[in-house]
N, C-alpha and C positions, 0 to 999 in steps of 0.2 A: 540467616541470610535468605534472601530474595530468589526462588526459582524463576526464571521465565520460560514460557514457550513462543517461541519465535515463527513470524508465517514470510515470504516472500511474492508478493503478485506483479506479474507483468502486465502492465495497461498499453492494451492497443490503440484504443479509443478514448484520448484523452481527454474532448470536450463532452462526451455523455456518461462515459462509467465513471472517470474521477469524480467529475463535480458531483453525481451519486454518494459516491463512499465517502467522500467529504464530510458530507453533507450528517451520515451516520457514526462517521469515527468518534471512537471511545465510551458511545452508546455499551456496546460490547465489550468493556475493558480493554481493547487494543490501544496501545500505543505508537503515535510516526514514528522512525525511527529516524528513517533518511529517503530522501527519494533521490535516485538518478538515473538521468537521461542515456537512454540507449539505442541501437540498432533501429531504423526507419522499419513503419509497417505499412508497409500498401501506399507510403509517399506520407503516411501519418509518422508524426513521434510517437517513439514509444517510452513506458517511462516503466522503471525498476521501484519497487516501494517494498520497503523492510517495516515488516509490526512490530511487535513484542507484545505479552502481558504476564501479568502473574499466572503462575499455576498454581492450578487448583486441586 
């Protein structure tokens, strides 16, 4: 059976850091898991993103 190790990032900045990580996901073995929308930052969305991947 499959271990994973799981990571959680809060994005504040959702028009420059997401489309970033986006842009690299899975490069690294991460996997999306889920993303949801949370608590306002500074009048920006903020957005909750669940990884996973295999451990190693």
């Amino acid at each position: 059976m499959t271990q994973w190790d799981y990571a959680v990032y809060v994005i504040d900045d959702v028009n420059d850091i997401f489309r970033e990580q986006l842009q690299n996901l899975g490069n690294d073995g991460w996997e999306l898991v889920s993303v949801v929308s949370g608590a306002m930052a500074g009048g920006k969305p903020r957005l909750v993103v669940f990884l996973k991947r295999p451990r190693r």
